[in-house]
C-alpha positions, 0 to 999 in steps of 0.5 A: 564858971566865973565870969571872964572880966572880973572873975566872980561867979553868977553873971558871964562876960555880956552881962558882967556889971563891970563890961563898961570901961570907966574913962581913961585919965588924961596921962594914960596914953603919955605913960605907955612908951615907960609902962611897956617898953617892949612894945615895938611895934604899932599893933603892941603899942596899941594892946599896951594902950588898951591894957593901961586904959584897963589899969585905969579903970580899975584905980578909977574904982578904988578897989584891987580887982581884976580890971574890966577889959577895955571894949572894942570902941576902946582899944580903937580909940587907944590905937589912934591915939598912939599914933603920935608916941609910937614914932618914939616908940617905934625909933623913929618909923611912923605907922601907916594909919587907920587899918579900917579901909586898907588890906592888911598889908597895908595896916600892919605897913610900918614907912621905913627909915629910908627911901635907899634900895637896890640899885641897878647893877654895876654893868648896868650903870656903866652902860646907861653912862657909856663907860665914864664916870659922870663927875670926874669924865674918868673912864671905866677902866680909870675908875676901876682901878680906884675903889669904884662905888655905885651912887645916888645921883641925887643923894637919897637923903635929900629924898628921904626929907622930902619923904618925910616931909611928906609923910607928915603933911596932914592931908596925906594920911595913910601912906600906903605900902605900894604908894611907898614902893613905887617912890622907892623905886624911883630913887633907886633907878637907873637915870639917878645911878652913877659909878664914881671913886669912893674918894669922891663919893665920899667928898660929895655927901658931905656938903648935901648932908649939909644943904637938908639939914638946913631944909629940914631946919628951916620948915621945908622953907627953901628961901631961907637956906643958903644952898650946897655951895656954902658948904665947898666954898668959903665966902671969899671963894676959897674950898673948904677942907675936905678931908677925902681930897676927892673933888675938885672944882671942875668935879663939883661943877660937873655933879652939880650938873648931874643932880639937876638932871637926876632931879628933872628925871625924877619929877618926871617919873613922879609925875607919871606914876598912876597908883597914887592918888593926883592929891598924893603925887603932887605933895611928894612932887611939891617936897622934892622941888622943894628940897631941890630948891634948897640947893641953890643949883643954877639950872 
């Protein structure tokens, strides 16, 4: 029977001459995203890895054989080493980390695009905010006959910079599926909830949208960003256009307001969560304030 590595006969695959790996030339993981475009997901980006390390030592030889498998110490060394290209391989989520030391969950645990999850149910909001709408004082029955939408209070793309931010910080490392789900259930609880009109909801994104981007531009530096009002009011005090006509100054006086206590409710629970290291709890908590900060909001 041939041998399994390099399919000649008098020798098997522990004895195979070929059994070591020649070193992998420096471009070998920069080509894997072209050479394997499928690979989507880490453990593929990882065979992809290991595979070119194979195709490598084969040219390395100058011969046209079959190339020697890449052994194990190998393929683990491919897998760490993708990390870095596999958020573009992946479009844009990170995997979790060394598989070593976690449950298998945990290793083949990709952090999602977003923190945005369920929220509580439309009677259960209505209830929590004693049927009125937070931002405008409108009641339940006023809403209603409005186009009535369920909101994040503190707008989950402000937590998911702050995730991010914090899921790249270099000494958090693995980001552990429960750690990720206790997170997301804080965005999406009750206390960050409110029922508002689609015309507000609308109007009120756009100036946050705004306010992260200039956090996440300025490298999580809160000092530098000019704050959420720079994008509802124009320097001489005047509104800027806003093209859903939802919010007026007393409406935007008032969501200000609910963001502070959203956030306050937030770190609260962040700082009560017990399944996540006392190190990990504090770079989220640290993000977020950051984040926070970077509106400008008098509080």
């Amino acid at each position: 029977m041939p041998c399994g590595l390099c399919r000649q006969s008098g020798h098997n695959r522990r004895t195979c001459p070929q059994r070591d790996d020649a070193p992998a030339s420096p471009s070998t993981v920069s080509q894997i995203a072209t050479r394997h475009p499928a690979a989507t997901s880490p453990r593929a980006v990882a065979s992809a890895a290991a595979t070119a390390i194979g195709e490598d030592a084969g040219l390395a030889r100058g011969t046209a054989e079959r190339p020697s498998a890449p052994s194990p110490s190998a393929r683990a060394a491919a897998a760490v080493r993708v990390t870095s290209i596999d958020a573009r391989v992946t479009g844009g989520a990170r995997p979790a980390g060394d598989a070593a030391s976690a449950s298998a969950a945990d290793a083949a645990f990709v952090v999602p695009a977003t923190m945005r999850g369920r929220l509580p149910s439309v009677a259960q909001v209505w209830e929590s905010r004693q049927s009125q709408d937070a931002y405008s004082r409108r009641s339940r029955a006023e809403v209603e006959a409005l186009a009535p939408e369920i909101d994040h209070v503190f707008e989950v793309q402000l937590i998911d910079a702050a995730f991010d931010a914090y899921a790249r910080h270099p000494t958090v490392g693995r980001v552990l599926r429960s750690e990720h789900a206790q997170f997301r259930a804080i965005a999406n609880c009750l206390a960050n909830a409110n029922v508002t009109t689609r015309d507000i909801n609308r109007s009120k994104k756009g100036p946050f949208k705004r306010a992260k981007n200039d956090w996440v531009a300025a490298d999580y530096d809160d000092g530098r960003c000019p704050g959420v009002d720079a994008y509802v009011y124009r320097a001489d005090g005047r509104r800027w256009p806003d093209r859903y006509g939802g919010m007026r100054d007393a409406e935007w006086t008032n969501i200000k307001r609910e963001v502070v206590a959203s956030y306050d409710a937030l770190a609260a629970r962040v700082d009560d969560v017990a399944d996540v290291a006392a190190a990990k709890r504090e770079t989220f908590a640290d993000y977020l304030q950051g984040v926070f900060l970077s509106l400008r909001i008098d509080h």
